[in-house]
C-alpha positions as CSV (number, residue, x, y, z in Angstrom):
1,X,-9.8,10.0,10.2
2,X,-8.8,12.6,13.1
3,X,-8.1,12.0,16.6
4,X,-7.5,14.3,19.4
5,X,-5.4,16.0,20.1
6,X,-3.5,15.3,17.3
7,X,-3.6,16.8,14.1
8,X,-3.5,14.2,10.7
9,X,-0.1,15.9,9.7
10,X,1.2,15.3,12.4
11,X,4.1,12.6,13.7
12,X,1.8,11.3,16.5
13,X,-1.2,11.4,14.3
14,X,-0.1,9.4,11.7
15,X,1.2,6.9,14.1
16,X,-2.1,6.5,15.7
17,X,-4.0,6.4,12.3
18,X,-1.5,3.3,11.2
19,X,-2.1,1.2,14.9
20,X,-6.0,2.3,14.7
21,X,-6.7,0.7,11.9
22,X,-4.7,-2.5,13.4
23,X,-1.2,-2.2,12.1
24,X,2.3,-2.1,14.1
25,X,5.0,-0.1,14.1
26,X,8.4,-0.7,15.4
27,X,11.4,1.8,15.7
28,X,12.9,0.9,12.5
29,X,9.7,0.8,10.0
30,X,8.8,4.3,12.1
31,X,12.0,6.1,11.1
32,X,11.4,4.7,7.4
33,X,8.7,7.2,7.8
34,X,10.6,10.3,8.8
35,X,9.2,9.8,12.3
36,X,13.2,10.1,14.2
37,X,11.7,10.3,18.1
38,X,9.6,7.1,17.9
39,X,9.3,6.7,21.6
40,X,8.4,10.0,22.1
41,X,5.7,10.2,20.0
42,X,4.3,6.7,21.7
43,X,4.7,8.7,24.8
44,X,2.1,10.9,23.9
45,X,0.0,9.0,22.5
46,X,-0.3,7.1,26.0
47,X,-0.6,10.2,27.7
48,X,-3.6,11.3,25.6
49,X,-5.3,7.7,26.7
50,X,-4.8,5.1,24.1
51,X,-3.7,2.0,25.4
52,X,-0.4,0.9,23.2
53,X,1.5,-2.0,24.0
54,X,5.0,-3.2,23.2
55,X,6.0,-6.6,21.9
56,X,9.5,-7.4,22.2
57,X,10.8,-9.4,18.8
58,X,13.6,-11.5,18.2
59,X,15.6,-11.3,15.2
60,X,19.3,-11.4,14.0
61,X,21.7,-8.5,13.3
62,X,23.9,-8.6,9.8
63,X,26.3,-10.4,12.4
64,X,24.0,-13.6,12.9
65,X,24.0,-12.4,16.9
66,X,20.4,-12.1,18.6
67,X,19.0,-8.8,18.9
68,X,15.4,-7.0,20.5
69,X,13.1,-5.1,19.4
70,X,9.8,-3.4,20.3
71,X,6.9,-3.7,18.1
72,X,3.9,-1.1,19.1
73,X,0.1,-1.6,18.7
74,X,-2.8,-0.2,20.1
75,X,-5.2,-2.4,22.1
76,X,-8.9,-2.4,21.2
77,X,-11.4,-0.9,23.9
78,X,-8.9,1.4,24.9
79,X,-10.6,5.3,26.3
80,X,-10.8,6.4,23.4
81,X,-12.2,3.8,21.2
């Protein structure tokens, strides 16, 4: 499936494809992906009109100590759905 602007190769592409057909992303699972500028990517993806959102999560580091985390996912109805 293709969605403008963005090409299916592409880093902002893929993302979309993965939260339009209801998955999440976070920073970490992104990078497993070869996708390094996360953030950036999600920037563009808002600026072409999708609605994505960020959940922070709780979890613990290797140290037992609380950390936070973003995970992304596009709303449904958004402009371009």
């Amino acid at each position: 499936m293709k969605f403008p602007p963005f090409t299916d190769n592409s880093q902002s592409g893929e993302i979309l494809s993965i939260l339009a057909a209801g998955g999440t992303l976070t920073h970490r699972e992104a990078m497993q992906l070869g996708i390094m500028c996360f953030t950036a990517r999600i920037t563009e993806i808002r600026a072409a009109g999708y609605n994505v959102i960020c959940h922070m999560e709780t979890s613990k580091n290797k140290h037992g100590k609380p950390i936070k985390y973003g995970r992304y996912s596009l709303i449904k109805g958004g402009s371009h759905e």
